[in-house]
Short mmCIF file of the C-alpha atoms (twelve columns), coordinates in Angstrom:
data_MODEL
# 
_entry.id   MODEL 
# 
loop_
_atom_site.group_PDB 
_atom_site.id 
_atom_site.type_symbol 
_atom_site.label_atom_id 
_atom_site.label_alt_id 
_atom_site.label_comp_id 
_atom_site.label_asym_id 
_atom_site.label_seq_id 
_atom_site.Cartn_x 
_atom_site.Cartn_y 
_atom_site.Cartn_z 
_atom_site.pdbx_PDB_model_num 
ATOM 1   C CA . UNK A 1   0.000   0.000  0.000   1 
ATOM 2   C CA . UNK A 2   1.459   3.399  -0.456  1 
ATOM 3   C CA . UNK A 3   -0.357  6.563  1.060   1 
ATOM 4   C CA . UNK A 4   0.697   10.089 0.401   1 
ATOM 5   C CA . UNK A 5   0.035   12.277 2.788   1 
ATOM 6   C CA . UNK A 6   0.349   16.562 2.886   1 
ATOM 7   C CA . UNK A 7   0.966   19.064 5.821   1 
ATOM 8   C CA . UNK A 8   -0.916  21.976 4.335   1 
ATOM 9   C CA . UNK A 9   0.866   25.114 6.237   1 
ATOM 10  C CA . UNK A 10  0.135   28.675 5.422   1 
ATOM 11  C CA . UNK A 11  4.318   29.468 4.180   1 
ATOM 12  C CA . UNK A 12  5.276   25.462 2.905   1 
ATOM 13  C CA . UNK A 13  3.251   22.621 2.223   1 
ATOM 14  C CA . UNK A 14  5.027   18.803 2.730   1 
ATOM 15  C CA . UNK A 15  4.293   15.979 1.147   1 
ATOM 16  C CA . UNK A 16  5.311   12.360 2.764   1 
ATOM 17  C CA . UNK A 17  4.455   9.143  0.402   1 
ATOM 18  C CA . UNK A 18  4.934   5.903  2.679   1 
ATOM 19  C CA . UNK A 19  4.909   2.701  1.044   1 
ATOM 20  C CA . UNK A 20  3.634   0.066  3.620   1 
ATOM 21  C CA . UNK A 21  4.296   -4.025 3.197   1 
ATOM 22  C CA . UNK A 22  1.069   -6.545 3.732   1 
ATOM 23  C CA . UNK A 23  2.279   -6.581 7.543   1 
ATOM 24  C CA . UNK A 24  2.507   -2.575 7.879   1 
ATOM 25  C CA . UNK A 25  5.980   -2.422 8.118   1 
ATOM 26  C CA . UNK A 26  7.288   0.906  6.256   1 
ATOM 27  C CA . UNK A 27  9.475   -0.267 2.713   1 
ATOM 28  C CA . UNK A 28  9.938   2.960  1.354   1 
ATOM 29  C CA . UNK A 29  9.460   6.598  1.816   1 
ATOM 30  C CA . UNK A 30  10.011  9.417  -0.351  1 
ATOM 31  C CA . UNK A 31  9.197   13.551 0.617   1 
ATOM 32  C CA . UNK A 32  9.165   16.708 -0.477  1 
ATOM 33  C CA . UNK A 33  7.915   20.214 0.064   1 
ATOM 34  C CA . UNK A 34  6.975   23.532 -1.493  1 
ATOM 35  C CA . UNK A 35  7.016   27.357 -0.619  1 
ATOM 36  C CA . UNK A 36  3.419   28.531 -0.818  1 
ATOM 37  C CA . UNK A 37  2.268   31.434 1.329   1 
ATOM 38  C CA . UNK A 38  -1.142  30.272 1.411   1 
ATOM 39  C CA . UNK A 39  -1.993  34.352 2.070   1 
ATOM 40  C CA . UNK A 40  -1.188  35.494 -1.023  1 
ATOM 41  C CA . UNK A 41  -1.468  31.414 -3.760  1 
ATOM 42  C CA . UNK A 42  -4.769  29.353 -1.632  1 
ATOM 43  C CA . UNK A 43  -5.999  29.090 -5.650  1 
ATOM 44  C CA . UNK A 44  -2.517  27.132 -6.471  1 
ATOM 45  C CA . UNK A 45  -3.244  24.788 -3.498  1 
ATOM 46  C CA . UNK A 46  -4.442  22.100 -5.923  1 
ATOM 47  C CA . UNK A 47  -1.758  22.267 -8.449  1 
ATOM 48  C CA . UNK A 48  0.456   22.437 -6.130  1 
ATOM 49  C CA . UNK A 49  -0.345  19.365 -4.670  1 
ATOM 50  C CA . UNK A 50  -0.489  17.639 -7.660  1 
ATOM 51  C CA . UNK A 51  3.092   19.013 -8.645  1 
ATOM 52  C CA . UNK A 52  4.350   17.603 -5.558  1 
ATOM 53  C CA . UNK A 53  2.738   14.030 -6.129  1 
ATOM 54  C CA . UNK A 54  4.808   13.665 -9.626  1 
ATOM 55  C CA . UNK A 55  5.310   10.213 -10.690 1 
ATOM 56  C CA . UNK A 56  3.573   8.598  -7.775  1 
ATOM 57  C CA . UNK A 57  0.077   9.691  -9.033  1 
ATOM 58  C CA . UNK A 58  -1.092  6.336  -10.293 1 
ATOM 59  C CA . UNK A 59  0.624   4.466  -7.874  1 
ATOM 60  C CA . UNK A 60  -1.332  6.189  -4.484  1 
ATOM 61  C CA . UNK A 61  -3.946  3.865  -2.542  1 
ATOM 62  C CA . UNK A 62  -4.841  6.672  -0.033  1 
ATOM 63  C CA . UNK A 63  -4.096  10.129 0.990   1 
ATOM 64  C CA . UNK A 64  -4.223  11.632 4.599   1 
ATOM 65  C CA . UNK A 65  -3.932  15.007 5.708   1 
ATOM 66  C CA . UNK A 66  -2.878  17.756 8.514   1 
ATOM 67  C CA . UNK A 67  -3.187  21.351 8.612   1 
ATOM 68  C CA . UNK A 68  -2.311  24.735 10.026  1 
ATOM 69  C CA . UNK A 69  -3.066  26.707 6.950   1 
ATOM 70  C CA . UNK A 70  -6.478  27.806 8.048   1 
ATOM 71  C CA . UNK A 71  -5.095  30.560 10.486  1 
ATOM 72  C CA . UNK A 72  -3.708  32.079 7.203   1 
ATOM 73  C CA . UNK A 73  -5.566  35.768 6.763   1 
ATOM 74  C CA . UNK A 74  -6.539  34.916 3.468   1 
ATOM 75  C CA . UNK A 75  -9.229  33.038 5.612   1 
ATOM 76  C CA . UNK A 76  -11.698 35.432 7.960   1 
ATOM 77  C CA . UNK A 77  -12.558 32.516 10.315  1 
ATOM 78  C CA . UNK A 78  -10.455 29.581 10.611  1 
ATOM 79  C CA . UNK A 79  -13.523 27.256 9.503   1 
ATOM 80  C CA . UNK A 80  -13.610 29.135 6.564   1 
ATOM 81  C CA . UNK A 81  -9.734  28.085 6.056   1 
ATOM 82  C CA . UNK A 82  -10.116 24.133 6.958   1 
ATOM 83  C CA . UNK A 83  -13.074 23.481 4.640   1 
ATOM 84  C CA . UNK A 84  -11.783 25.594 1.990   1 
ATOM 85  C CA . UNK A 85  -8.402  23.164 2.284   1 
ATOM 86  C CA . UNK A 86  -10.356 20.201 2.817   1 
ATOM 87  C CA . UNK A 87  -12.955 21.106 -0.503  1 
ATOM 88  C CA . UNK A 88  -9.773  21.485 -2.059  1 
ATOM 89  C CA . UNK A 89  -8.625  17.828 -1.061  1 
ATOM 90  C CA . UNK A 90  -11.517 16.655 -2.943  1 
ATOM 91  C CA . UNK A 91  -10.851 18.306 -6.087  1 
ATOM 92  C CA . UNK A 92  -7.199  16.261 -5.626  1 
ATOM 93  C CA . UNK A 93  -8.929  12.630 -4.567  1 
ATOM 94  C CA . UNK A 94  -10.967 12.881 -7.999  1 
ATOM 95  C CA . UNK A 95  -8.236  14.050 -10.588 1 
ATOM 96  C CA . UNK A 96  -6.281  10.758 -8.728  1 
ATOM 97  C CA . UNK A 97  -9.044  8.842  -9.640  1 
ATOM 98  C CA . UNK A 98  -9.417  10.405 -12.920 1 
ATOM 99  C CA . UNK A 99  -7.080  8.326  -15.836 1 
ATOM 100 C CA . UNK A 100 -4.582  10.149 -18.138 1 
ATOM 101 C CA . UNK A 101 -5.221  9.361  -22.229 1 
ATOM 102 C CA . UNK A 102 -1.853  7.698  -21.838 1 
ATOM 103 C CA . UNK A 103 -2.151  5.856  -18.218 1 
ATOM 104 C CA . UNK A 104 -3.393  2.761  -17.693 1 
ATOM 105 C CA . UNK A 105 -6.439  2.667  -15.927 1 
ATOM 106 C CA . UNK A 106 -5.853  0.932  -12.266 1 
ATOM 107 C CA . UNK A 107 -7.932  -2.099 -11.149 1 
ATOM 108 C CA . UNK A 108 -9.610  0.252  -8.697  1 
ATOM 109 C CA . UNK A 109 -10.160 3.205  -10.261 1 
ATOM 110 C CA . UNK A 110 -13.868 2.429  -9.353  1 
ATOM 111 C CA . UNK A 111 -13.608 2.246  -5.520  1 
ATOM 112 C CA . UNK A 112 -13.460 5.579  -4.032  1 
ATOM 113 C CA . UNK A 113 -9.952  6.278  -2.988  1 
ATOM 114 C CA . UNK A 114 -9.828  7.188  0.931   1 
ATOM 115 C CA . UNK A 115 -8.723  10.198 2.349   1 
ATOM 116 C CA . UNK A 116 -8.185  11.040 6.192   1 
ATOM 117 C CA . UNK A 117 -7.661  14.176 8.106   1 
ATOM 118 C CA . UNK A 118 -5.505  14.381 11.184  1 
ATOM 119 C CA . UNK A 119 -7.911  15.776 14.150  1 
ATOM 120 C CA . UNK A 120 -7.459  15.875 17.913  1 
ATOM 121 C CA . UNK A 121 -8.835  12.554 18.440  1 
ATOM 122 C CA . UNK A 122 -7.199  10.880 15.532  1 
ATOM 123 C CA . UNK A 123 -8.427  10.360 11.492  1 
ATOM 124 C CA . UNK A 124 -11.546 12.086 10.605  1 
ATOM 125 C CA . UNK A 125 -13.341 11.531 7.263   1 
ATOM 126 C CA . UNK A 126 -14.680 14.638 5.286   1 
ATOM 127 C CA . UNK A 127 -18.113 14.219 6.358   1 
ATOM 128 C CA . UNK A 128 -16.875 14.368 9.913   1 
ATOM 129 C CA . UNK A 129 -14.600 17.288 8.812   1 
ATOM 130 C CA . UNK A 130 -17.930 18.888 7.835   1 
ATOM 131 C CA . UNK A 131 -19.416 18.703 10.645  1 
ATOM 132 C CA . UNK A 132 -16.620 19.863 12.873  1 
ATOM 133 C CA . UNK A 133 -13.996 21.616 11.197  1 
ATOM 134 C CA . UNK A 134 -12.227 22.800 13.955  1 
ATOM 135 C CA . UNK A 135 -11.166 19.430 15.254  1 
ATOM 136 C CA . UNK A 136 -8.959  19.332 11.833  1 
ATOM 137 C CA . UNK A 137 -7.470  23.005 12.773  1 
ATOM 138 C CA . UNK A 138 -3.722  23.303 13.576  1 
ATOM 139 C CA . UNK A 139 -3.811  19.169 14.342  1 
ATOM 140 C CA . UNK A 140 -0.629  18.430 12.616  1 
ATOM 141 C CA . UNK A 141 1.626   18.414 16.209  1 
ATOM 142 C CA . UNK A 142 -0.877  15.355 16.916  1 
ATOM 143 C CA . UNK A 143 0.658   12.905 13.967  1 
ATOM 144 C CA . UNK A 144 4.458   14.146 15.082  1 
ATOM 145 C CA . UNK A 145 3.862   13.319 18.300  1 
ATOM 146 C CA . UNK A 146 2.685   9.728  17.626  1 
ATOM 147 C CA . UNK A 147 6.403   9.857  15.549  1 
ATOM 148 C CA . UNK A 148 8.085   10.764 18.889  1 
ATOM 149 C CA . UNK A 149 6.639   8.344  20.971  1 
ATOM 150 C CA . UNK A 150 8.183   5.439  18.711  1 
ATOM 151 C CA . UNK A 151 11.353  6.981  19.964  1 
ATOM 152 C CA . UNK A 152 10.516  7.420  23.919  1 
ATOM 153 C CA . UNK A 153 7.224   6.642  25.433  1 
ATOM 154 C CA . UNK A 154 7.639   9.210  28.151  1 
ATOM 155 C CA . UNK A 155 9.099   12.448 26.313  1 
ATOM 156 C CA . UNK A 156 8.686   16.237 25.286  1 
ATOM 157 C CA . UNK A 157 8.563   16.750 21.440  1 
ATOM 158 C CA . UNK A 158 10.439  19.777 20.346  1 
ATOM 159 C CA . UNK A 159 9.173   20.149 16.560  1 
ATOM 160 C CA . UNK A 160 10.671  23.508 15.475  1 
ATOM 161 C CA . UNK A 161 9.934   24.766 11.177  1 
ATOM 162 C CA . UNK A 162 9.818   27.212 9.271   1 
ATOM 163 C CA . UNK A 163 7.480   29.603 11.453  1 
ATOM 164 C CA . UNK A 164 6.747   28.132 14.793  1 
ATOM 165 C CA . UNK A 165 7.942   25.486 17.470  1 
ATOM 166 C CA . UNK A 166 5.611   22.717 19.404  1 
ATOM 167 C CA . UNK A 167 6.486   21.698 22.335  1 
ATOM 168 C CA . UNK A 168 4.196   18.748 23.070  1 
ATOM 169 C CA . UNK A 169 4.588   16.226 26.502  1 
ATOM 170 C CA . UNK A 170 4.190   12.479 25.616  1 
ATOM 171 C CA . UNK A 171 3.760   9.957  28.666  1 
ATOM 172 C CA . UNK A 172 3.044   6.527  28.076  1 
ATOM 173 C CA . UNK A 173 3.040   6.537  24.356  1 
ATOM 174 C CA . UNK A 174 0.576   8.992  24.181  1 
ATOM 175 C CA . UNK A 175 0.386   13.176 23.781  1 
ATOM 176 C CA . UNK A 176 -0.812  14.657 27.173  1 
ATOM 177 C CA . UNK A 177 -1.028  17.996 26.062  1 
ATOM 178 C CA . UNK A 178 -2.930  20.570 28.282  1 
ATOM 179 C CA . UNK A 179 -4.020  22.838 25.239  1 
ATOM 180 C CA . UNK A 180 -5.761  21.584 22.007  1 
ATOM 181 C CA . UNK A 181 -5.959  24.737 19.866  1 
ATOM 182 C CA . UNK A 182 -3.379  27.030 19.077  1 
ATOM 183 C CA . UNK A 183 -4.921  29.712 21.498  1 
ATOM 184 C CA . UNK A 184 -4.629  27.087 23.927  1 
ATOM 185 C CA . UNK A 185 -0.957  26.034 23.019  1 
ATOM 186 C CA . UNK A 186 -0.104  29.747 23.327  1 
ATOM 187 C CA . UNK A 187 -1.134  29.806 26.922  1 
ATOM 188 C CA . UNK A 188 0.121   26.312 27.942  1 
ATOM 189 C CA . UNK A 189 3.967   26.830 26.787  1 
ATOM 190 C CA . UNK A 190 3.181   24.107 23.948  1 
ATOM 191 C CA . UNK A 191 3.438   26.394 20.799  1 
ATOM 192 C CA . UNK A 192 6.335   29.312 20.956  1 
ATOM 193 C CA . UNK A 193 5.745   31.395 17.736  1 
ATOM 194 C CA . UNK A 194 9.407   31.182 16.860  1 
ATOM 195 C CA . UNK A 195 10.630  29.849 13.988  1 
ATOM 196 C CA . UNK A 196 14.123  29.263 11.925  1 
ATOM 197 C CA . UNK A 197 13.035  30.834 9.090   1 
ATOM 198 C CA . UNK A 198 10.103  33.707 9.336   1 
ATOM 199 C CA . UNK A 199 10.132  34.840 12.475  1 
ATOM 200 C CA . UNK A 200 10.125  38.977 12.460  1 
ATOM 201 C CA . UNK A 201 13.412  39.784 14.403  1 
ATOM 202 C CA . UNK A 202 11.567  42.566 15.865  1 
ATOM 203 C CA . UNK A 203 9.268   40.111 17.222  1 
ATOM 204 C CA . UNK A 204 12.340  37.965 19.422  1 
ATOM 205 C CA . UNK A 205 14.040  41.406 20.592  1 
ATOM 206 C CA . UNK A 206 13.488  44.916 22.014  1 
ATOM 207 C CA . UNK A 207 17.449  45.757 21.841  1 
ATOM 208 C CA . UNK A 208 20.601  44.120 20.498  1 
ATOM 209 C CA . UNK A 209 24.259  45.287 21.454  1 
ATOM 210 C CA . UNK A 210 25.893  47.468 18.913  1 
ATOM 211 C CA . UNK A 211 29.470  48.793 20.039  1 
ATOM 212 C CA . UNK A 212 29.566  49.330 24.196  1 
ATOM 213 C CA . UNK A 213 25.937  49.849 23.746  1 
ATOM 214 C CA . UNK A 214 22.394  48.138 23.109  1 
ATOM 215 C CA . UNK A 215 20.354  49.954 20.857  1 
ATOM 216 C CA . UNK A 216 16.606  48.908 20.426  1 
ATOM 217 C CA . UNK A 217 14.971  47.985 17.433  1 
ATOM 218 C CA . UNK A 218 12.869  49.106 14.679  1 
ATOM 219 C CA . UNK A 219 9.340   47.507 14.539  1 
ATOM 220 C CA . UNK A 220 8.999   46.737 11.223  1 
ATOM 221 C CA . UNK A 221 9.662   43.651 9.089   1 
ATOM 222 C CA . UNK A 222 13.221  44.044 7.921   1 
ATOM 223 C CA . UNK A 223 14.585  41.119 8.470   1 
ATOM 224 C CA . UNK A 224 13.759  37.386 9.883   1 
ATOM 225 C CA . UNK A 225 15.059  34.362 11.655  1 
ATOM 226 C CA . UNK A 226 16.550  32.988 7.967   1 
ATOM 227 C CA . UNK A 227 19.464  35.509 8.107   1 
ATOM 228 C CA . UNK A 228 19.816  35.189 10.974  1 
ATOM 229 C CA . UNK A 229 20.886  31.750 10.560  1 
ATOM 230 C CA . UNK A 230 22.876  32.152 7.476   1 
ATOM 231 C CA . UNK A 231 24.953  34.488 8.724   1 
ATOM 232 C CA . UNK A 232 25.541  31.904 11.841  1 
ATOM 233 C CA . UNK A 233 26.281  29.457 8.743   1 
ATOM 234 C CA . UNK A 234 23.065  27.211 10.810  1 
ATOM 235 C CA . UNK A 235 21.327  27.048 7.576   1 
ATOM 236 C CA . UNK A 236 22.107  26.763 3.706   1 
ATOM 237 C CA . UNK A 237 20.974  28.695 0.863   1 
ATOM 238 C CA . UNK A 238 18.673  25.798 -0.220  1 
ATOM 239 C CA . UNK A 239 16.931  25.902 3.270   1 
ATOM 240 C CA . UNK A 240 15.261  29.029 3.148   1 
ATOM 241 C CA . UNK A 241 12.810  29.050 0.911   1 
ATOM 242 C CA . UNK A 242 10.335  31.776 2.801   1 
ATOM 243 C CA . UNK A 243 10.455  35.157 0.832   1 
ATOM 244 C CA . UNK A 244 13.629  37.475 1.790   1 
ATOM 245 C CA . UNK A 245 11.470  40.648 3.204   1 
ATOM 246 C CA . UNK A 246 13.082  42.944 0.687   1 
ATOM 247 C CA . UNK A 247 13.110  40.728 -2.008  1 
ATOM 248 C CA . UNK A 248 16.638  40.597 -2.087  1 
ATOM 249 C CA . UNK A 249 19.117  37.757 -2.768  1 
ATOM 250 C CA . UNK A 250 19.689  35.130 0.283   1 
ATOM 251 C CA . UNK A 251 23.693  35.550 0.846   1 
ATOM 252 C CA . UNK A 252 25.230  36.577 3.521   1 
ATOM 253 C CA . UNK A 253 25.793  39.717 3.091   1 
ATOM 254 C CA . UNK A 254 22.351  39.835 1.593   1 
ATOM 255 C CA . UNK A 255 21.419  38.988 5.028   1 
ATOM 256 C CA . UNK A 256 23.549  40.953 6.983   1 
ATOM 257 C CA . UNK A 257 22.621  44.042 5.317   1 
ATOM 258 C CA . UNK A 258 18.902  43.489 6.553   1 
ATOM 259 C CA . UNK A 259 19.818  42.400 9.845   1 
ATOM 260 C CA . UNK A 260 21.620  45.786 10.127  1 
ATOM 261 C CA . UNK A 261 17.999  47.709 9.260   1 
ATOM 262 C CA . UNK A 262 16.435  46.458 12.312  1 
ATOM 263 C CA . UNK A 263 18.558  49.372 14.350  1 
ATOM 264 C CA . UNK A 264 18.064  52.182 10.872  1 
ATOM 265 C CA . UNK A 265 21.533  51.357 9.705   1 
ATOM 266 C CA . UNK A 266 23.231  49.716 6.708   1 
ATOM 267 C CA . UNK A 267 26.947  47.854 5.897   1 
ATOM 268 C CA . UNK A 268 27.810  51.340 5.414   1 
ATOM 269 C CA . UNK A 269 27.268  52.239 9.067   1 
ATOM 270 C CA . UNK A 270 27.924  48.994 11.131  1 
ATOM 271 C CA . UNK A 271 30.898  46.508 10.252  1 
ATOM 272 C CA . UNK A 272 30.034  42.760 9.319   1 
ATOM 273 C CA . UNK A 273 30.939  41.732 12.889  1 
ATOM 274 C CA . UNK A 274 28.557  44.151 14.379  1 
ATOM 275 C CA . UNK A 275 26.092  42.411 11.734  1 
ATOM 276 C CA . UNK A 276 27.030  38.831 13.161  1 
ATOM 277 C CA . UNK A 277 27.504  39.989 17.129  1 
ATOM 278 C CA . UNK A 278 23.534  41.306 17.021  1 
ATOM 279 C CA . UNK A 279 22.771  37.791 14.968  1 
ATOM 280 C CA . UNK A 280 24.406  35.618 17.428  1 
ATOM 281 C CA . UNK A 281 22.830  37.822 20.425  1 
ATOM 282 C CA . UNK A 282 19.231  36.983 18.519  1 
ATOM 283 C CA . UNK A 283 19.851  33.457 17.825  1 
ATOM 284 C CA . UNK A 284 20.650  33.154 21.952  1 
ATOM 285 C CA . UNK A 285 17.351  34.918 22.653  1 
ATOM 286 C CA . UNK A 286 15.604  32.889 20.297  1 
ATOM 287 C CA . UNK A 287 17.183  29.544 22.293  1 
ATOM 288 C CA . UNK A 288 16.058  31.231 25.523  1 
ATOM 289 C CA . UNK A 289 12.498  31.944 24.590  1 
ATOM 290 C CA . UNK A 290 11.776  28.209 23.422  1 
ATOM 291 C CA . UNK A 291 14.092  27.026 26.845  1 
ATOM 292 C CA . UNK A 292 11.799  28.349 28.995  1 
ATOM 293 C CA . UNK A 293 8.387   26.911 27.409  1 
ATOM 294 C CA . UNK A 294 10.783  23.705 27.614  1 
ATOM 295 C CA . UNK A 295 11.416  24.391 31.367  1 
ATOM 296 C CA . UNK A 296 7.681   25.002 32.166  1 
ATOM 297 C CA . UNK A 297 6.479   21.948 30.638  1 
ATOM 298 C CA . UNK A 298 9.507   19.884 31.924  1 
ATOM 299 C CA . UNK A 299 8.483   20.599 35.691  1 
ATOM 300 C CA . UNK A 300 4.580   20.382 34.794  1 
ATOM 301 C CA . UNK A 301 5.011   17.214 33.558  1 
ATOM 302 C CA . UNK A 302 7.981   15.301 35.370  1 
ATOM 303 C CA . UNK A 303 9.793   14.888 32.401  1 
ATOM 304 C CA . UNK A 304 13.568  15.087 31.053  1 
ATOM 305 C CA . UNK A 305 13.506  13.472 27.862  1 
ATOM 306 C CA . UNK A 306 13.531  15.562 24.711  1 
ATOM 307 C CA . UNK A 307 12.725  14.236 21.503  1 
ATOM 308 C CA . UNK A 308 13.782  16.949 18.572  1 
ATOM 309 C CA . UNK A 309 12.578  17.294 15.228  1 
ATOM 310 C CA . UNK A 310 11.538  19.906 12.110  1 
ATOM 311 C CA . UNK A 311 14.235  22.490 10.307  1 
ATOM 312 C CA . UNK A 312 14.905  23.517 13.407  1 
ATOM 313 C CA . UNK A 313 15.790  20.018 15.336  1 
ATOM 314 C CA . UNK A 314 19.351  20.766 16.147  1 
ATOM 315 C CA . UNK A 315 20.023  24.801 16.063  1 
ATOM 316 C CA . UNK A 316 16.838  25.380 17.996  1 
ATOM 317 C CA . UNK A 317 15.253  21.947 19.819  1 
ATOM 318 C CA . UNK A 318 18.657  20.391 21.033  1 
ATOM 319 C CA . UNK A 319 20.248  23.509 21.606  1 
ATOM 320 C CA . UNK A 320 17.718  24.657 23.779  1 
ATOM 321 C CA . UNK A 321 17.329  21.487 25.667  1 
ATOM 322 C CA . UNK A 322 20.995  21.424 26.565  1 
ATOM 323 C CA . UNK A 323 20.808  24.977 28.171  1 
ATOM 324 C CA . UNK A 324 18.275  23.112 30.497  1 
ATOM 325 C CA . UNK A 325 20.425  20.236 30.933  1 
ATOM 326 C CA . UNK A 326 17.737  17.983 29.493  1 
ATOM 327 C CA . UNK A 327 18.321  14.262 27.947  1 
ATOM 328 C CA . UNK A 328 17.957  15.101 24.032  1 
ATOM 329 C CA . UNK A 329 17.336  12.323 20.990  1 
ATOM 330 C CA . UNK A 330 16.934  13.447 17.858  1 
ATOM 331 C CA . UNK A 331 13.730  11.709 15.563  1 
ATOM 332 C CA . UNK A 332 16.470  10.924 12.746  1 
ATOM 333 C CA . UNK A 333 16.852  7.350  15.085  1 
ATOM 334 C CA . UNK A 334 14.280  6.702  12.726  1 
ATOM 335 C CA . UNK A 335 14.222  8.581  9.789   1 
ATOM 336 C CA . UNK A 336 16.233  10.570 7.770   1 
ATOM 337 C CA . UNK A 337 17.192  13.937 8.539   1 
ATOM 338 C CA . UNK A 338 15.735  15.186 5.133   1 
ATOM 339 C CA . UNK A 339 12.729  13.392 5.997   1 
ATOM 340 C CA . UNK A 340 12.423  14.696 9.915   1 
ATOM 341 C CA . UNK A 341 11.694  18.266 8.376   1 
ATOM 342 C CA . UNK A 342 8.606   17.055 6.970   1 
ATOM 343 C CA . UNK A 343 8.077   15.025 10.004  1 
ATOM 344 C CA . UNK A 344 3.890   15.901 10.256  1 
ATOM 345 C CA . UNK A 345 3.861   14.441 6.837   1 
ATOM 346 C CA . UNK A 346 5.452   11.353 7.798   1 
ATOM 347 C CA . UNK A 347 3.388   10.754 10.886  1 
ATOM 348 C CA . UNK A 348 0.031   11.236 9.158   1 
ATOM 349 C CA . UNK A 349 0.486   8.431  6.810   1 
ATOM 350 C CA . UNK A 350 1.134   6.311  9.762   1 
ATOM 351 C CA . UNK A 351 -1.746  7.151  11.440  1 
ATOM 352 C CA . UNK A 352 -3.840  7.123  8.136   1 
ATOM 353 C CA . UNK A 353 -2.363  3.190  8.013   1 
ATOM 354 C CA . UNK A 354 -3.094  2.154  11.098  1 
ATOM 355 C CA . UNK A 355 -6.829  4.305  10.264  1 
ATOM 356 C CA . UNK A 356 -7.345  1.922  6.947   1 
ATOM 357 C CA . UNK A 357 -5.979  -1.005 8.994   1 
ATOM 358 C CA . UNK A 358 -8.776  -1.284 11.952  1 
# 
């Protein structure tokens, strides 16, 4: 059997196709992702979805989904967002199903392919989604965390990407998590709305040091996390795919020069290591602001066990963890590392197996 499955998000959608053997066991498993800022390209959700799917098409048995797309603002209410995304799904489930002039037509093409959507309590169907389409909302942290407790049964997830980081407590194989929505999250310490790649910097700081002094910031969006993290050399080129806020090229110095417009200057008026002294200083506030949702949850739960995973897995989840002096295991024990930033992906074509399975 091989199931595809997509984390919708409002910046990057993630596709994860699992290929399962007759006894469930995982053969093969091949993902990929996409920049699409959902606020600006909703109407290329479909073809983007299909782009990702490439050669696999014909070959898919099922599909199962997650989002967090529906807080996007190209959405007034978030129900608007989940059954615009899961309407959307449909349109996917019957092109599938729908034979090429040049494919051969699959022996069951007739039987309604099955699609799932990850909710709080587990796979939903889109009748169910209908009916409640907030269950679906911002659900993806539930199929990661189902990932991380194949690792350790009695853990904290730390799932950091492109925007935000979940920190979700796992005892006994299962998520224990006091908050279900993100509003919820926000309050418990379990989502921190800080992520490696486009996260305002004005957002993580009120100063930086510059010189013998710290000078504070300028509240607009000049620069994010992404340069940031180039200029610490944390992250590649290749990695960040968000939009540069100025439209600008992604080198370093590309970076550097918007860093340096969060305090009204330019490379003409601070040196390159003023540029990387206020990144580093950032980067270390960024570590502290996801250490101490870490440290909350740590004593509210009784647990010291980390379990890292996302973009972010070893420049934000680890790092952080060791400033607490936590136990840390990484979730490429059991996949790739390519594969661990799409990790949501991954888990909800487990769960959708183990769904078509009982």
């Amino acid at each position: 059997m091989k199931i595809a499955s997509f984390d919708i998000g409002g910046a990057n959608t993630d596709l994860a196709v699992l290929e399962f053997n007759e006894s469930g066991t995982i053969i093969d498993i091949r993902t990929d992702r996409r920049y699409l800022p959902m606020w600006t390209k909703k109407n290329k959700l479909v073809e983007t979805l299909l782009e990702l799917l490439g050669q696999d098409r014909p070959e898919i048995d099922a599909v199962g989904v997650c989002i967090t797309a529906e807080l996007a603002d190209a959405y007034k209410t978030k129900t608007e967002g989940v059954l615009h995304i899961a309407r959307n799904m449909l349109k996917v489930m019957n092109i599938l199903q729908t034979p090429s002039k040049n494919q051969k037509i699959r022996s069951n093409t007739s039987i309604e392919l099955p699609i799932g959507f990850v909710g709080l309590n587990g796979i939903m169907n889109y009748k169910e989604v209908e009916k409640n389409p907030m269950k679906i909302a911002a659900a993806n942290w539930i199929a990661t965390a189902a990932l991380a407790s194949f690792i350790s049964p009695n853990c904290i997830l730390v799932d950091t990407g492109s925007t935000t980081t979940d920190i979700i407590p796992i005892k006994n194989g299962m998520e224990c998590a006091k908050g279900r929505s993100d509003l919820e999250r926000l309050a418990t310490g379990e989502l921190v709305y800080t992520g490696i790649l486009r996260t305002n910097l004005a957002t993580q700081v009120d100063k930086v040091p510059l010189g013998q002094n710290c000078v504070r910031v300028a509240s607009e969006l000049f620069s994010i996390t992404a340069d940031v993290h180039i200029v610490l050399e944390n992250i590649s080129e290749e990695d960040y795919i968000s939009d540069t806020p100025d439209g600008a090229g992604k080198s370093k110095r590309d970076c550097l020069r918007r860093i340096s417009r969060i305090v009204c200057a330019d490379l003409d008026l601070i040196s390159q290591y003023d540029g990387e002294k206020m990144a580093n200083y950032i980067y270390q506030k960024q570590l502290e602001r996801v250490a101490e949702a870490l440290q909350e949850i740590s004593e509210r739960e009784n647990l010291d066990e980390v379990v890292v995973t996302g973009l972010g897995m070893d420049i934000i989840g680890r790092n952080a963890a060791k400033i607490l002096g936590l136990k840390v295991r990484g979730m490429d024990e059991i996949l790739r590392k390519e594969d661990c930033i799409v990790a949501p992906a991954v888990g909800t074509a487990i769960l959708m197996e183990s769904y078509l399975d009982h």
